[in-house]
MARBA-3410 file (N, C-alpha, C, O; in Angstrom, 1 decimal):
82
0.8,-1.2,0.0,0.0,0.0,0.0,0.9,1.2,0.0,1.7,1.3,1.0 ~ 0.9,1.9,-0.7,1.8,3.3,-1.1,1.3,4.4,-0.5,0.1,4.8,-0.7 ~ 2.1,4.9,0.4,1.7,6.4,0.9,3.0,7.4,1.3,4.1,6.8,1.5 ~ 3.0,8.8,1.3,3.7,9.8,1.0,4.0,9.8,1.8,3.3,9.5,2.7 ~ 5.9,10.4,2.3,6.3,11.1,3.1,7.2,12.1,2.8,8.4,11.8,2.7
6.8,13.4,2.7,7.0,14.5,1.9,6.9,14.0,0.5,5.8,13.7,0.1 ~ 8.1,14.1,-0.3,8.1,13.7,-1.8,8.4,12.2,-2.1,8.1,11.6,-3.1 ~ 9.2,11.6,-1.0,9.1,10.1,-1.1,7.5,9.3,-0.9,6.5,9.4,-0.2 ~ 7.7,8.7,-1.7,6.2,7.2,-1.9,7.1,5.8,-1.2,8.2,5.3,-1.4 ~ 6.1,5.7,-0.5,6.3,4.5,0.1,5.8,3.7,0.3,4.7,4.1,0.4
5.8,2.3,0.5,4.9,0.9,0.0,4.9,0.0,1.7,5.8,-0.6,2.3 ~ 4.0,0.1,1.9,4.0,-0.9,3.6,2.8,-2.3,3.5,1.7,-2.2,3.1 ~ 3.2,-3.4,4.0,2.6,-5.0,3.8,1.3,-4.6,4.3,1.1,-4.2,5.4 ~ 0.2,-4.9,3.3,-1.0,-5.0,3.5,-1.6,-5.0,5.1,-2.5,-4.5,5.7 ~ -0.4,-5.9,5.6,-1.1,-6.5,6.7,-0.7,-5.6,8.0,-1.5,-5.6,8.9
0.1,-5.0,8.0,0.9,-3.5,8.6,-0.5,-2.6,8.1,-0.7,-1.7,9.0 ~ -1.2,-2.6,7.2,-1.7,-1.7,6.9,-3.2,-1.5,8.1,-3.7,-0.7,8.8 ~ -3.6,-3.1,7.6,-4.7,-3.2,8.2,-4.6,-3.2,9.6,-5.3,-2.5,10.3 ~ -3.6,-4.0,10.0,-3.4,-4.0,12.1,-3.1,-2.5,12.3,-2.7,-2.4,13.5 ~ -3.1,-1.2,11.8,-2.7,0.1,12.1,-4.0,0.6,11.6,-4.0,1.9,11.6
-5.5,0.0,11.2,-6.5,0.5,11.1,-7.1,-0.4,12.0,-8.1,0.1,12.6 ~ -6.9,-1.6,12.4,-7.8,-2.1,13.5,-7.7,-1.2,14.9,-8.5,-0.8,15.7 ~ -6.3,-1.1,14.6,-5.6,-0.4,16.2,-6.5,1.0,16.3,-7.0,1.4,17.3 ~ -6.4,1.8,14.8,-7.0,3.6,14.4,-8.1,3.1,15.1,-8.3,3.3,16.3 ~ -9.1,2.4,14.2,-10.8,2.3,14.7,-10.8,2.0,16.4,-11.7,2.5,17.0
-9.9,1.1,17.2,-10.4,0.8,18.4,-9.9,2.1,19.2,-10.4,2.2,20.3 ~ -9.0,3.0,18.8,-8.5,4.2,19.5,-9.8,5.2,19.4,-10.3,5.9,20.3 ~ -10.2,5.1,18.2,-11.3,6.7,17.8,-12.5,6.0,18.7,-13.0,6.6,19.6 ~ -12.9,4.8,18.5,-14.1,4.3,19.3,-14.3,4.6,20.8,-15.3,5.0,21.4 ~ -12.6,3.9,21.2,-12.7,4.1,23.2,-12.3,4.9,23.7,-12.6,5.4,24.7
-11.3,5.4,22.9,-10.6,6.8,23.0,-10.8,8.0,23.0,-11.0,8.7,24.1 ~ -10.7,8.6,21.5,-10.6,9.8,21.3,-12.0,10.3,20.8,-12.3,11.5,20.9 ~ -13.0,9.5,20.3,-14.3,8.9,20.2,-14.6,10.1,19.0,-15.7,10.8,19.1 ~ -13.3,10.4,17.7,-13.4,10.8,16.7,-13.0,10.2,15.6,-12.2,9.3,15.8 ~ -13.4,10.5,14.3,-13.0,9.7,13.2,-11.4,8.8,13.5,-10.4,9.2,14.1
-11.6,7.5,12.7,-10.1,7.0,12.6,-9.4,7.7,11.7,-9.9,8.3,10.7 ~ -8.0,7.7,11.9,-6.7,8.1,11.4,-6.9,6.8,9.5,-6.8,7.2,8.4 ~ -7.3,5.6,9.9,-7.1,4.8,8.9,-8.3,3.7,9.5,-8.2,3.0,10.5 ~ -9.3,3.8,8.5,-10.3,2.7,8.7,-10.0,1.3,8.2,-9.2,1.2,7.3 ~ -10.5,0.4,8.7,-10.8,-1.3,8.2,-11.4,-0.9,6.9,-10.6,-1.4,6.0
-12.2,-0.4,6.4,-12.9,-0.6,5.6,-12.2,0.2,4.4,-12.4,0.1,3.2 ~ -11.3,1.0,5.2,-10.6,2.0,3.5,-9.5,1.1,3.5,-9.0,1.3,2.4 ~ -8.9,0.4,4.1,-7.5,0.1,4.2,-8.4,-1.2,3.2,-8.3,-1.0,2.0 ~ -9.0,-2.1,3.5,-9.3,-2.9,3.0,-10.1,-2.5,1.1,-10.3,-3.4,0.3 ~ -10.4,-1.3,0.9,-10.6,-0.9,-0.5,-9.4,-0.2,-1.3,-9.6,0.2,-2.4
-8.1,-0.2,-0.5,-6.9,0.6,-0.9,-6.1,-0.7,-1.1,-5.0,-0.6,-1.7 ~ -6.5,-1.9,-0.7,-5.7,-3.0,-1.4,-5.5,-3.1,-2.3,-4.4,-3.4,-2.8 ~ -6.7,-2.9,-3.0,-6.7,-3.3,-4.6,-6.9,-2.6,-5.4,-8.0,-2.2,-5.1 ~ -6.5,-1.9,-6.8,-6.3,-1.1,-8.1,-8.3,-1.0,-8.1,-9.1,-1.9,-7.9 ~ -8.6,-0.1,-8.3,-9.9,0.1,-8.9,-10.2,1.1,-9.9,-10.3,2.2,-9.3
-10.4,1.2,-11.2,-10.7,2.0,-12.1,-11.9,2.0,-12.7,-12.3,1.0,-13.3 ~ -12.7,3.0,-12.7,-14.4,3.5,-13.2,-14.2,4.3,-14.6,-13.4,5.1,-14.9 ~ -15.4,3.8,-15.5,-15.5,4.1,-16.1,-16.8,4.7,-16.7,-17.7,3.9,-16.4 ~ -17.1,5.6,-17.3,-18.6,6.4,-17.1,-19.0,6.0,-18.4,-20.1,6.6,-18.5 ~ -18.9,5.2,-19.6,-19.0,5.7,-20.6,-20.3,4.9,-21.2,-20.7,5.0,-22.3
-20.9,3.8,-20.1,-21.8,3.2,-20.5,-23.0,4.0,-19.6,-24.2,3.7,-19.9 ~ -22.8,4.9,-18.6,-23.5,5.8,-18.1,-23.6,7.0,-19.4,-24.8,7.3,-19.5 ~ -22.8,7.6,-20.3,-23.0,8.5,-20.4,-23.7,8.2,-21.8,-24.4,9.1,-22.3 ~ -23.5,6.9,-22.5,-24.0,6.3,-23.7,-25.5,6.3,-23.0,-26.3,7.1,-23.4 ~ -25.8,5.4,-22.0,-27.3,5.4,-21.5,-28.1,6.4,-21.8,-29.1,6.5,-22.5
-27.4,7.4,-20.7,-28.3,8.3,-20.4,-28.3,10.0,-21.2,-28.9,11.0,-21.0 ~ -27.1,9.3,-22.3,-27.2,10.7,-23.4,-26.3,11.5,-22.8,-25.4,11.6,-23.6 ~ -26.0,12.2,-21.4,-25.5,13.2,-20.7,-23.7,13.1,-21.2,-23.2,12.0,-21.1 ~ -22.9,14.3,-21.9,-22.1,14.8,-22.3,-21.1,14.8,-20.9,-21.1,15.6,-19.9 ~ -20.5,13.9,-21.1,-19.2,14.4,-19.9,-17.9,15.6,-20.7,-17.1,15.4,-21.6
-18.1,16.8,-20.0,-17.3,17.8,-20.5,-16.1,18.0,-19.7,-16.1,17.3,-18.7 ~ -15.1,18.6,-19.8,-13.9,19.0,-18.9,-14.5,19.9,-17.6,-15.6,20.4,-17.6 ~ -13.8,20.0,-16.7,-13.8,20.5,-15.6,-14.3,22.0,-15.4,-15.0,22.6,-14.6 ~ -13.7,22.3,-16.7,-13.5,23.9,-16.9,-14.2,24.5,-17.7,-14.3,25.8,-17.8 ~ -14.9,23.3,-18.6,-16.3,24.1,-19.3,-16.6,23.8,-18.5,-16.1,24.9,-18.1
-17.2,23.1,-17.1,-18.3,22.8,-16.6,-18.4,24.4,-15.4,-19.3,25.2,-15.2 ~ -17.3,24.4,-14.9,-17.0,26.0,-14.5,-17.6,27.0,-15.0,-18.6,27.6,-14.6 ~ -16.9,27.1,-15.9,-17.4,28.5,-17.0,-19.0,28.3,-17.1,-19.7,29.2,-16.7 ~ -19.5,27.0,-17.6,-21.0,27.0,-17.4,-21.8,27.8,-16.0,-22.7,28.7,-16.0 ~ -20.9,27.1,-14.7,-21.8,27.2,-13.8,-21.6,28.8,-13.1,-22.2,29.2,-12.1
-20.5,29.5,-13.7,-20.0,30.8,-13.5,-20.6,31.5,-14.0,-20.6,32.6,-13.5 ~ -21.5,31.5,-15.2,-22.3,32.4,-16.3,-23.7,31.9,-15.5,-24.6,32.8,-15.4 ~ -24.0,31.0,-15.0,-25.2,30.2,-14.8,-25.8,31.6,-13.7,-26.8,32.3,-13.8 ~ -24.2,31.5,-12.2,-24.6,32.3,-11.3,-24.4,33.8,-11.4,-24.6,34.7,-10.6 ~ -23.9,33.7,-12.5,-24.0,35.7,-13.2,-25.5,36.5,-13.6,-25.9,37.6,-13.7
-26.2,35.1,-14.0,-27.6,34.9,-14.8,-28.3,35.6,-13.4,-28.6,36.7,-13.1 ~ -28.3,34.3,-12.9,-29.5,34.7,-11.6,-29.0,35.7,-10.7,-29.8,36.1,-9.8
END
């Protein structure tokens, strides 16, 4: 599992990953009784590569996926309108 320290990436054994979110959740629970530092449930979806793809949503439903920045400019003229 890869995470930063400063500009270094660094890779730590799955299982390091998860015993350091069992430990987070039972600290924020009895503890500090605020969100965990590192959940079971994300450490366990950061295992594995997941990539989405919209393009059978956007074929469906007709809807135009545009860049970031027309969608800006849209909603920038939208609230000039009203």
């Amino acid at each position: 599992m890869p995470f930063k320290i400063g500009d270094a990436e660094k890779t730590i054994p799955y299982w390091l990953a998860l015993m350091t979110g069992a430990i987070s959740e039972f600290i924020a629970d009895y503890v500090t009784h605020r969100f965990p530092r590192a959940s079971l449930t994300g450490v366990r979806l950061a295992r594995h590569e997941m990539h989405f793809d919209s393009a059978k949503a956007v074929n469906k439903l007709g809807c135009p996926q545009n860049s970031v920045w027309i969608e800006l400019v849209d909603e920038i003229e939208w609230l000039v309108i009203e």
